[in-house]
N, C-alpha and C positions, 0 to 999 in steps of 0.2 A: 489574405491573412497577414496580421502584421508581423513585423520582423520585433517585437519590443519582446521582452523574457516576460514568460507570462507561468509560474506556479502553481500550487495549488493543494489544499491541503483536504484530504479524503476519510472522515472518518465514520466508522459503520455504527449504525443506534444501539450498540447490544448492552447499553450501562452508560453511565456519565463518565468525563473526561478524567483522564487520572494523571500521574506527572509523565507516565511514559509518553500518550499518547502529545501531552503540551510539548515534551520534547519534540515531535516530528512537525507540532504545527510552528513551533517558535522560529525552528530552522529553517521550515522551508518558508517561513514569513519572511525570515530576516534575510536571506538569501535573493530572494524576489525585489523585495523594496530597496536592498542596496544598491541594488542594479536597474532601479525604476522602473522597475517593470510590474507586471497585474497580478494579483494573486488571487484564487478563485477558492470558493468554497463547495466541495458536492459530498450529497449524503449517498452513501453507499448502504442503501437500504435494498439490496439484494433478496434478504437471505428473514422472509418474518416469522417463522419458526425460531430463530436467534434474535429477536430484535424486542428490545424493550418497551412497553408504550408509553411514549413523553419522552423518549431520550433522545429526537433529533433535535426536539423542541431544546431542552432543555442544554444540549450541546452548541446550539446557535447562541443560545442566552450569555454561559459558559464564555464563549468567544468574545462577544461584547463586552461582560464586564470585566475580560481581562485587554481589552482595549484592541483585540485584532478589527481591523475595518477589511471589506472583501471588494473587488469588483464583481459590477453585475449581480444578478439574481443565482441562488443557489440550485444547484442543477441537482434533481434527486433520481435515483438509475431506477425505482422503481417505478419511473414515468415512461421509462425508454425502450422498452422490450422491441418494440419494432424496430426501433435502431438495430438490436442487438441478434434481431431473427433475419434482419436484413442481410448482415455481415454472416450468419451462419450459412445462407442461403449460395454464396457467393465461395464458401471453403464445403458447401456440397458438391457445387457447378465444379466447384475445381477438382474434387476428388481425392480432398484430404482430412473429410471427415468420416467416420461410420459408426453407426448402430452397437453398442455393446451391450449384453445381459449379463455381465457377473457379477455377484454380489462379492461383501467386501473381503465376506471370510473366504471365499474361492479364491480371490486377491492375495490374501494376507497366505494362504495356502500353497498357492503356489507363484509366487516372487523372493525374489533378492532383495537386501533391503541396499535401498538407494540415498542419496542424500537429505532426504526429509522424509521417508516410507519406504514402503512396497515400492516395487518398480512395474508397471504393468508388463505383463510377458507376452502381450499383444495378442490373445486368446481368439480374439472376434475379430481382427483385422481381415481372414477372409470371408466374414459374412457372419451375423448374430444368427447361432445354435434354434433350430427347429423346434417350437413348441413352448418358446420359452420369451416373455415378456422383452422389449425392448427398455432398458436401465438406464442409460446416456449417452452421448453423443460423444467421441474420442477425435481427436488431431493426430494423425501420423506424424512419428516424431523420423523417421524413416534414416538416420545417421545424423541428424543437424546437429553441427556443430555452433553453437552461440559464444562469440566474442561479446565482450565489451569493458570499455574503460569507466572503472566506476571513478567522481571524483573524489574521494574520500576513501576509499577500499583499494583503489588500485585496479587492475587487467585481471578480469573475470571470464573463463569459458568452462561453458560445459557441455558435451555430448547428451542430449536431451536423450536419446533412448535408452542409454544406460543408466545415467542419474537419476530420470524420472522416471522415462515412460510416454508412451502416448497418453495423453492427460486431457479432464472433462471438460467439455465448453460448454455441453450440457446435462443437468446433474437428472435425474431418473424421477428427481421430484417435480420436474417440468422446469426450474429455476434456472436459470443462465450463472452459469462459473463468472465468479470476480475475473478470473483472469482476462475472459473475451471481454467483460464488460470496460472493465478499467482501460482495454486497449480503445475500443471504438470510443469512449467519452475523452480519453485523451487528444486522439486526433480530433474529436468533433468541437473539444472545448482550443485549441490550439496551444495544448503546455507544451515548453521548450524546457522544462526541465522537470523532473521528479527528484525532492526531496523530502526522506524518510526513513522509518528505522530499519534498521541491517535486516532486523528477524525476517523481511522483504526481498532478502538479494538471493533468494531461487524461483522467486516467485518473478523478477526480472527476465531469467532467461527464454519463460514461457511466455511474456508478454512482447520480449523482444522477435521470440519467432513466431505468433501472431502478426505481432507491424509488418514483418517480410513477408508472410503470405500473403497479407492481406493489401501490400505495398502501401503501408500509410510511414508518417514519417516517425522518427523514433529520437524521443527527448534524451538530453543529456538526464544520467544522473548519479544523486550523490546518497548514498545509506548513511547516515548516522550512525552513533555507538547505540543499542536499545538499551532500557534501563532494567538493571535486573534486581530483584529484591536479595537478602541473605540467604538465599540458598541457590543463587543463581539462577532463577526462572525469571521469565520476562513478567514485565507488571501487566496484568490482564484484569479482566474480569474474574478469570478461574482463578487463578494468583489473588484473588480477593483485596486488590490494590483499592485503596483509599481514593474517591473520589474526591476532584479538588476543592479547596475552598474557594468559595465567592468573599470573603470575607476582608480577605488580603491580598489581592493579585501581586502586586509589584513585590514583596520580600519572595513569592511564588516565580515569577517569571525571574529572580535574580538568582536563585538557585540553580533555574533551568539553563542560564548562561554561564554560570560557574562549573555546572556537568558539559556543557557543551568547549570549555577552555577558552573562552572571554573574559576571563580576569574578571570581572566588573568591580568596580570601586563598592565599596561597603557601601558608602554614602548613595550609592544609588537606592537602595533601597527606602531612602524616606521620600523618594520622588513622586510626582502625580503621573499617574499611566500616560500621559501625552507627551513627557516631559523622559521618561524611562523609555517608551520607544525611540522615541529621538534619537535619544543617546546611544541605545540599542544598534540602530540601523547605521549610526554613523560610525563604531567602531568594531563594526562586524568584520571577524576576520575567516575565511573558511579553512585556512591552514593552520591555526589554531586548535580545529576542532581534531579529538583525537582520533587516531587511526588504531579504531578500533570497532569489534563487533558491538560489545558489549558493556558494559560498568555497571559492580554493583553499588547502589547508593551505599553511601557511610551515616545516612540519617533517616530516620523514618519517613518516608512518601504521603 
C-alpha cells in the first residue's frame, strides 16, 4: 500500500448534490490535491429504501461539471456485502457482536438520551428474548473509551456505552450499518485521511472503535463547519436544500471557499473551472478554515 495521502469523498444517492454536501467534497478535494495525493470517489448506496433513482448517476455528472477529477474507478458499497459479511464474521469469532430483538419504541422507552438519541441499555447483551424475531446485530461497546485528535475540531473522546450504546452493524432489514461499511471500504480503499462535515464527528467514534477491533488502520481526520440553513438545521434533503446548479459552477464553488475562510479574490469567480482549481489547490490553507461545528449561510443555497 502506498504511503501518498489518499482521500475521498463519500456521498449516499438519497437526492442530488446540494451546497452542504459540495462543502465536504470541495474540502476534502482540496485537501488531497495539495498534498498530491489521490482522491477517490464511492457511492454510498447502502440504504435503497432511501435512495433516489438516477441520483448516483446524476451526482457523478454533478462532480464533472463542477470540474472534480477522481482516481480510479468508483467504488459503490452496494457491490460489497461480502466484504462486509466477511468483517461481521470475524467480530462474531471474536465475540463482540450479538443478536438483538427490540424495536425502536422499546428503545425509545426504556433509554437515556445520549449524544445523538436513545442510548441502548443493552437489553439482549445476554442473549435475544425467546420467541421473538432476531432485529439486528449489535457491538459491545463494553466501557470503550474513544480518543481522537480531530484536525480542525480539536481532542475528541467519548465513552461509547454511555454516549451511544452498543450500536447496529446490522440493521433488522438485512442491510449493513454505514458505520461497518464505511470502516472496511476505508481500509480496503487505503484513505489516510477523512475529510467532512462535523454533523459526522459521532459517527467517528463508532468507526474508530470498529478499526480497533477489527485492527485495520485508522485515518487522520478533519470535520468541517456543516452548513446550516436560517433556522439552524443542516442542508439535507429533509431541510429541502436547493439542489446545485450545473449552470454556473465556478461563482458556486467560490462561495464554497468563502464559507470555508479562503478569502478568494472576487475575480476568481469569472475563471474557467481548470483555471479556479488551480488556484484553488494552490492557496489552500487548512487553518483558515473555521473552528467550528456549524455556519448558518447569510445567502440563499
Amino acid at each position: 500500500m502506498t504511503n501518498r495521502v489518499r482521500g475521498r469523498f463519500a456521498p449516499s444517492p438519497t437526492g442530488p448534490l446540494h451546497f452542504g454536501s459540495l462543502v465536504a467534497a470541495v474540502g476534502s478535494y482540496l485537501s488531497t490535491r495539495s498534498q498530491g495525493g489521490e482522491w477517490l470517489v464511492r457511492m454510498e448506496d447502502l440504504d435503497p429504501p432511501r435512495e433516489m433513482k438516477g441520483a448516483a448517476d446524476d451526482i457523478l455528472r454533478t462532480l464533472e461539471g463542477y470540474g472534480f477529477e477522481w482516481d480510479g474507478e468508483v467504488m459503490y458499497q452496494s457491490r460489497r456485502h461480502d466484504a462486509y459479511e466477511s468483517a461481521l464474521e470475524v467480530l462474531k469469532h471474536d465475540g463482540v457482536v450479538y443478536a438483538c430483538d427490540c424495536t425502536r419504541k422499546e428503545i425509545a422507552d426504556s433509554s437515556i438520551r445520549g449524544i445523538e438519541g436513545p442510548v441502548y441499555p443493552g437489553t439482549c447483551r445476554a442473549g435475544a428474548r425467546a420467541g421473538r424475531g432476531v432485529r439486528a446485530l449489535r457491538v459491545r461497546t463494553d466501557r470503550a473509551v474513544i480518543h481522537f485528535e480531530d484536525r480542525l475540531q480539536g481532542a475528541q473522546r467519548s465513552v461509547l456505552e454511555t454516549d451511544i450504546g452498543d450500536y447496529v452493524v446490522r440493521r433488522a432489514d438485512g442491510f449493513y450499518a454505514y458505520q461497518l461499511a464505511v470502516v472496511i471500504d476505508d481500509a480496503e480503499q487505503g484513505i489516510s485521511e477523512v475529510v467532512r462535515g462535523a454533523d459526522l464527528l459521532t459517527s467517528t467514534v463508532r468507526q474508530i472503535h470498529l478499526q480497533q477491533l477489527l485492527g485495520l488502520p485508522i485515518p487522520e481526520y478533519l470535520h468541517l463547519p456543516t452548513a446550516l440553513n436560517s433556522q439552524g438545521e443542516k442542508l439535507s434533503k429533509q431541510t429541502l436544500a436547493n439542489p446545485l446548479s450545473k449552470a454556473r459552477p465556478v461563482p458556486v464553488l467560490w462561495r464554497v471557499l468563502a464559507f470555508l475562510g479562503q478569502q478568494p479574490p472576487n475575480d476568481w469567480q469569472s475563471l474557467g473551472i481548470p483555471e479556479f482549481w488551480a488556484a484553488a489547490i494552490g492557496r489552500w490553507s487548512e487553518s483558515a478554515i473555521p473552528r467550528q461545528l456549524g455556519i448558518i449561510l447569510q445567502a440563499p443555497e
